[in-house]
C-alpha positions as CSV (number, residue, x, y, z in Angstrom):
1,X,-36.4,17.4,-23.3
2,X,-36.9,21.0,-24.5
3,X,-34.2,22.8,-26.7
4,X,-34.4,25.9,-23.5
5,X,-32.8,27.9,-26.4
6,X,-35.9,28.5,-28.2
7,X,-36.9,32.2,-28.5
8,X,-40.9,32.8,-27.4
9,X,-42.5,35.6,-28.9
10,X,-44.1,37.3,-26.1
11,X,-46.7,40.2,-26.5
12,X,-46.5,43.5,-24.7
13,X,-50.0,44.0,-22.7
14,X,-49.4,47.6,-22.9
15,X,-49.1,47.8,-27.2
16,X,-49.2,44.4,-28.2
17,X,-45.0,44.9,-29.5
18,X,-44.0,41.0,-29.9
19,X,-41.0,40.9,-27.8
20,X,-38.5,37.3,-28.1
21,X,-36.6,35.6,-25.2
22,X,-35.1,32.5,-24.9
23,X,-37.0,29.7,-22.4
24,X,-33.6,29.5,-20.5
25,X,-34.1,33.6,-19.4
26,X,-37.4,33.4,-18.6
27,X,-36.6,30.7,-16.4
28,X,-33.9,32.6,-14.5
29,X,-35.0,36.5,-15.2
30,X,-38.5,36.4,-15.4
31,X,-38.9,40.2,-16.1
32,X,-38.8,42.1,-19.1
33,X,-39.1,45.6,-20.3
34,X,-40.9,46.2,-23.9
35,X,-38.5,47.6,-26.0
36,X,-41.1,49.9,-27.3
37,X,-43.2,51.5,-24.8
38,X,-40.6,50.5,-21.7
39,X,-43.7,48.8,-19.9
40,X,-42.0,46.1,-17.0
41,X,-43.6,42.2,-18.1
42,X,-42.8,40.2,-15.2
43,X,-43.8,36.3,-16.7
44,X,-44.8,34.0,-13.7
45,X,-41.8,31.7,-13.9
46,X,-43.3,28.9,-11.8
47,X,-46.4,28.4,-14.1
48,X,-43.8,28.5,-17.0
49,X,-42.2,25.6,-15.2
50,X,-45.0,23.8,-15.1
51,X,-46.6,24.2,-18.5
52,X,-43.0,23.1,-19.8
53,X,-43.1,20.0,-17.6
54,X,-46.6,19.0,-19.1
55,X,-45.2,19.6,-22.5
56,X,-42.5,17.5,-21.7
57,X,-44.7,15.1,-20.1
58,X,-46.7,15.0,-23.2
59,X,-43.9,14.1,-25.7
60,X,-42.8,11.4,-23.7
61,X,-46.0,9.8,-23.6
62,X,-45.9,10.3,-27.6
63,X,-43.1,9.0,-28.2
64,X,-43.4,6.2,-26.1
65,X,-47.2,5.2,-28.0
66,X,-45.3,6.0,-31.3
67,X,-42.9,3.2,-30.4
68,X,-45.2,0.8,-29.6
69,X,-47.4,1.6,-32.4
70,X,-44.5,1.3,-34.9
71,X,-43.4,-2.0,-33.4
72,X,-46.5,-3.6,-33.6
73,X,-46.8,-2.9,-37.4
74,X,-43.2,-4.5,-37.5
């Protein structure tokens, strides 16, 4: 499972200022306010979701071939 503690760096559309939040807040408070030019980012929290869930997906179908792999060079 994702660590939903890791900071994304997320750009500003209005002046491209890098702003971090953690997964967890985006998840819960998908709206944020650039801390340079006070432009309001709302991040679509239900296609975060579901990019996450792929990821997550993804690992555990690597880590699952990884296993096999390793045991059938055992």
């Amino acid at each position: 499972m994702l660590d939903r503690n890791v900071k994304l760096a997320i750009p500003c559309p209005k002046c491209e200022q890098k702003i971090e939040e953690t997964i967890a807040r985006l998840e819960t408070n998908p709206t944020l306010t650039c801390p340079a030019c006070n432009a309001t980012i709302t991040i679509q929290a239900e296609k975060l979701r579901q990019g996450f869930q792929e990821v997550e997906q993804s690992l555990a179908k690597l880590k699952k071939k990884t296993v096999i792999n390793l045991k059938l060079k055992l």
